[in-house]
N, C-alpha and C positions, 0 to 999 in steps of 0.2 A: 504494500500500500504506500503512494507517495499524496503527498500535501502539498498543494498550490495557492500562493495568494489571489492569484488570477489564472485565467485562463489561459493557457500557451496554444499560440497560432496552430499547431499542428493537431493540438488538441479540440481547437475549433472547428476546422475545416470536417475533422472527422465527424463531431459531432453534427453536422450541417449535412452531411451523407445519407444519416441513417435513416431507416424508415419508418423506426416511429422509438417514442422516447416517454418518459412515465413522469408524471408530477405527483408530491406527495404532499399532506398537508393535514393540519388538523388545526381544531380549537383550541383555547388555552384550558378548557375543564369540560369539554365535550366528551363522550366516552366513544364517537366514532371518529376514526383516523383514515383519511380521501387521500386512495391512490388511484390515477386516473389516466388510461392509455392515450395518449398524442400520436398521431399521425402527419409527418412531415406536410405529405402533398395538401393535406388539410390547413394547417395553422401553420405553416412556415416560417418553421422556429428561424431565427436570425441574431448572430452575433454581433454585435452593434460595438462593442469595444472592448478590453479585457479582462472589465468588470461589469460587462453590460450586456443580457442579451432580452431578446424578446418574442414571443407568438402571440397571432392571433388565436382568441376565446371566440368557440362557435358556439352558437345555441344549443345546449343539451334540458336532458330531463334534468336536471339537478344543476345545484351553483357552489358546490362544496368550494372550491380554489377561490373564487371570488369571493365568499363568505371570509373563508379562514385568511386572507389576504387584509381582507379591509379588519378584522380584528386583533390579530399580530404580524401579521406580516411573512410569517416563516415557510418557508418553500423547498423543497428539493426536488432537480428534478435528478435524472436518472437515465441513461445510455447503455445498452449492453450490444456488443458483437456478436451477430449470427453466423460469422467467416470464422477463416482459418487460426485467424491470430485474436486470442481470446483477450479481451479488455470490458471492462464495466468503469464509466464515467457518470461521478456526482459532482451536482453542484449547487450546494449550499447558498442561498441567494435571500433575499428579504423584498418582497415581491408588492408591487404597484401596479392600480386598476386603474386604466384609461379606458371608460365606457362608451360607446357607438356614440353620445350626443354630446361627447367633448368636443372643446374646436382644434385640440391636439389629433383626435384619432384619426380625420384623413389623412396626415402625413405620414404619423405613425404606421398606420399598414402600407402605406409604400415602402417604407421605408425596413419593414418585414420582409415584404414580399419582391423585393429586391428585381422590380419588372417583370417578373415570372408570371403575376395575375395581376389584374386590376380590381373585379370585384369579389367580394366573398358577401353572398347570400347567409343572412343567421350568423353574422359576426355582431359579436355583442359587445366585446372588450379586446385591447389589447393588453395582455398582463407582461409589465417590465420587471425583469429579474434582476437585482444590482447582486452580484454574486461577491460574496466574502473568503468565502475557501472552496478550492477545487479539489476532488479525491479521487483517483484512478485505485482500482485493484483488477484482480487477475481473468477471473471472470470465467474459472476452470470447470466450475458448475454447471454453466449454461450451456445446453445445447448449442450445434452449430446446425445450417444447410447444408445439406448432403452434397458436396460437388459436383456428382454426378446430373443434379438439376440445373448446375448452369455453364456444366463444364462444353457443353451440346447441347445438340437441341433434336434430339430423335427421336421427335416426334411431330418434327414437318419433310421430311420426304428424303429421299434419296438424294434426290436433285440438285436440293439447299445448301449452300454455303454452310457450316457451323461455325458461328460465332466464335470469335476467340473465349476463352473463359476470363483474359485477362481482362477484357474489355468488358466483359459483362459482370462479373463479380458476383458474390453470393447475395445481393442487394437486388439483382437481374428477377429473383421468383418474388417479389413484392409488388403489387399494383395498388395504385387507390381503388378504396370503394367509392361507388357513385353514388349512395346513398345521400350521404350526407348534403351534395349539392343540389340532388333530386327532393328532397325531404326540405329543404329551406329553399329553393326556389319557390317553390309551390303555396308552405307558406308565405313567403316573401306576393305571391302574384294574389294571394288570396286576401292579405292584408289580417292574416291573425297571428303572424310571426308576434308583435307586442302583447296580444293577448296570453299566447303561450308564454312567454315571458312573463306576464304579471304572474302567472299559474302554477309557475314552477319555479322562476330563479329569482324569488322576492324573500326566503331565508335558505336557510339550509335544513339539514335534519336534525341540529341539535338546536334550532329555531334561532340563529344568529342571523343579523340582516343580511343580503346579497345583493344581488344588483340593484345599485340606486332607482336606475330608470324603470327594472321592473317594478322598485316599490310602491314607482309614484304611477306606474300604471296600474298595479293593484287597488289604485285608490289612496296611499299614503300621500299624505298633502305635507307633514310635518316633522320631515325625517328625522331628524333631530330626539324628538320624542322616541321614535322607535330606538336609537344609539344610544341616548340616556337609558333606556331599558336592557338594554342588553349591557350598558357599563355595570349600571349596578348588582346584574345578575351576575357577573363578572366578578366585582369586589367580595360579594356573598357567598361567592365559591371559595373565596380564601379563609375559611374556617381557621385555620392554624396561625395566620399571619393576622386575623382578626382579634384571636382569643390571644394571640402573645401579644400585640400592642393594649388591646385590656389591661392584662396582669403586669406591664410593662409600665400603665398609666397608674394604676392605681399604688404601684411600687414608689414611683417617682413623687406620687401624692403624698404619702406618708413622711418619705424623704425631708420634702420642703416644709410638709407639716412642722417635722421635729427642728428642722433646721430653724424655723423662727418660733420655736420653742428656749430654743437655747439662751435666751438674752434673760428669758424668764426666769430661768431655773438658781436657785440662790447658788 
């Protein structure tokens, strides 16, 4: 296992290869912990500097990353190699929500999607990653692709050229799914893409807020009031650090009690 304060180029580019990469995330006293598969051709993760990277956030059934993002901020995402040469890449980051009706987010996804695409249907956020430490380890666990699925290709004909395998790489048996763009097109032509939103990504499962704009499309006029409630839910969960600054208070009472006692005392 090695340790990085930032990101090394080579370790970048790699990570910008893969075809798909895992964010991980939870609450500060939630009992559920959100690990969530990414798909490159999807959200087009993007290196932005060497503490800096970012993907677009598409529309899902849930808003767990966006939830635990806007509460502490803690993030990881996660990289493993399906080829020859085994590596798993983390990176530790403290993660920021730029929501579709910011006037940052049109650049921002250009600026993901590095002219590869222009629109993404059921883009709701871009979530920026400021990463703190980088962690490579071996990654001897994970499965690989079986070479023989991109070493050739025998199972287009006789006739066919065979691809080099160098050229294709074990990266070669991964396609996008169409779902995703199929499924948010539609809502997008249909106009209830914001309703699903209000329906689904307006808290999480341990009822923490999530997407602002889903909130205020659910009806929340006052946001403020919903984040003062989850603050103090928050505070309340600290039991231990509640009942020690008590005993802490009441110690320090006595304390000063005695202490302007003392003038009195013959």
């Amino acid at each position: 296992m090695k340790l990085y304060p930032s990101l090394p180029d080579d370790l970048a580019a790699w990570a910008q290869r893969q075809p798909v990469f895992f964010t991980a995330s939870a609450a500060t006293h939630g009992r559920h912990i959100n690990v969530s598969p990414k798909g490159l051709t999807d959200t087009h993760l993007a290196v932005l500097d060497p503490n800096r990277c970012a993907y677009i956030d598409r529309t899902g059934s849930g808003c767990e990353t966006v939830a635990h993002a806007y509460e502490n901020g803690r993030l990881c995402l996660m990289f493993v190699s399906f080829g020859s040469a085994p590596r798993i890449l983390r990176l530790f980051c403290r993660a920021a929500v730029v929501e579709w009706d910011a006037p940052a987010f049109p650049d921002l996804v250009r600026s993901v999607a590095r002219g590869r695409r222009e629109a993404f249907d059921g883009a709701r956020a871009v979530v920026v990653c400021h990463i703190w430490e980088v962690q490579t380890s071996c990654g001897y666990g994970v499965p690989r692709v079986k070479r023989a699925l991109y070493a050739g290709r025998p199972d287009s004909g006789a006739d066919a050229p065979a691809t080099p395998a160098e050229e294709l790489g074990e990266l070669a048996v991964f396609e996008a799914r169409p779902t995703m763009d199929h499924w948010a097109s539609t809502k997008a032509q249909s106009n209830t893409l914001r309703e699903y939103q209000g329906a689904n990504n307006a808290e999480s499962i341990d009822g923490l807020p999530g997407l602002r704009a889903a909130r205020r499309g659910s009806g929340q006029r006052a946001l403020w009031v919903g984040d003062v409630k989850a603050r103090m839910r928050r505070i309340c969960a600290e039991t231990e650090a509640v009942a020690a600054g008590f005993v802490l208070a009441v110690v320090l009472y006595f304390i000063l009690a005695g202490v302007r006692m003392l003038p009195l005392l013959p």
